[in-house]
N, C-alpha and C positions, 0 to 999 in steps of 0.2 A: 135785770129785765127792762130796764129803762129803755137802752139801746134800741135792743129789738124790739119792743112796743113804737118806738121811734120810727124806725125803720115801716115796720107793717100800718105805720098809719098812713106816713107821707104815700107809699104805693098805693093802700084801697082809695084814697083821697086822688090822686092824680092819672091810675090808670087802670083803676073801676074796673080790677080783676073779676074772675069767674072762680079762679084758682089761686091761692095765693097760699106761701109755703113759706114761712121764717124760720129756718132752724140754727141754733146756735151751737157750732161746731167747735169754738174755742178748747172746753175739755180734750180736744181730743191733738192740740196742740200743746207746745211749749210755754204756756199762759199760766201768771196765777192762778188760783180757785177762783170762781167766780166772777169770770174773766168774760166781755161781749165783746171781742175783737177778731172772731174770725166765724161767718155767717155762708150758708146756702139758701139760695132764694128761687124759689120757682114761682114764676109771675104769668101765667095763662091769661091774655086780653085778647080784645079786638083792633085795638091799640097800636100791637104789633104786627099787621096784616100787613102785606106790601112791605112790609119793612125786613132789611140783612139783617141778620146778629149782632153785628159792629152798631148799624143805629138802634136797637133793642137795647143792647148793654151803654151804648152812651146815655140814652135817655133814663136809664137805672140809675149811672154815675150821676148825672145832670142833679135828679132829684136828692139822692143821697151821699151831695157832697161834700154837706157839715159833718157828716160822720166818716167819711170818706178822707177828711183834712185831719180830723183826731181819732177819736177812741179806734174805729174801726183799721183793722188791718189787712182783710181777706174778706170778696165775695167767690163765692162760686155761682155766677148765675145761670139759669135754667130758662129760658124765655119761648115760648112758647102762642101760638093764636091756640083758639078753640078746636080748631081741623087737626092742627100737630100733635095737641096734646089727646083728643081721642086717638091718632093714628099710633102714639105711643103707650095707648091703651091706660091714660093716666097714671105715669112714671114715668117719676124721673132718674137718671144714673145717680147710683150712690157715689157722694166721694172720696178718691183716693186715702189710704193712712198716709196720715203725717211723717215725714223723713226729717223733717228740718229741726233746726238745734238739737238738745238732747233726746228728744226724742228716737234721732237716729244715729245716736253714738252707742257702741254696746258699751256698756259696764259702766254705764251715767245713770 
């Protein structure tokens, strides 16, 4: 929990969410037990108003890129103003199951 306690601080600290969503999706991947290496993040600010996806998700990277350099493997981010994320009636898309390594071999 280290990780994602990591992660959800540096966010409410630098882009003073409305909404903020850390979930650790690792189980659900090729990962030991126990595993903070592959995260969904849904970040609702005002932050991102005016701003594309691409500079949303860079300014996500920007922030979390001592973990982004090690332990972390995988975000899914979800980025959102306060206008989007009511027009999406506060939800976010679940995501996809895991295909990759054993996970998508049969008889593994």
């Amino acid at each position: 929990m280290i990780i994602q306690q990591t992660i959800e601080t540096k966010l409410a600290d630098e882009l003073a969410p409305l909404w903020l969503e850390v979930v650790n999706e690792s189980d659900q991947h090729s990962v030991p037990a126990n595993s903070e290496t592959h995260f969904k993040l849904v970040v609702v600010t005002e932050a991102f108003a005016g701003k594309r996806q691409v500079a949303r998700h860079q300014a996500v990277y920007q922030l979390l890129a001592e973990q982004l350099a090690g332990p972390v493997h995988a975000l899914a981010l979800h980025t959102y103003t306060p206008e989007e994320w009511q027009q999406r009636n506060a939800a976010s898309p679940d995501s996809p199951q895991c295909l990759g390594g054993s996970k998508g071999e049969a008889g593994q």
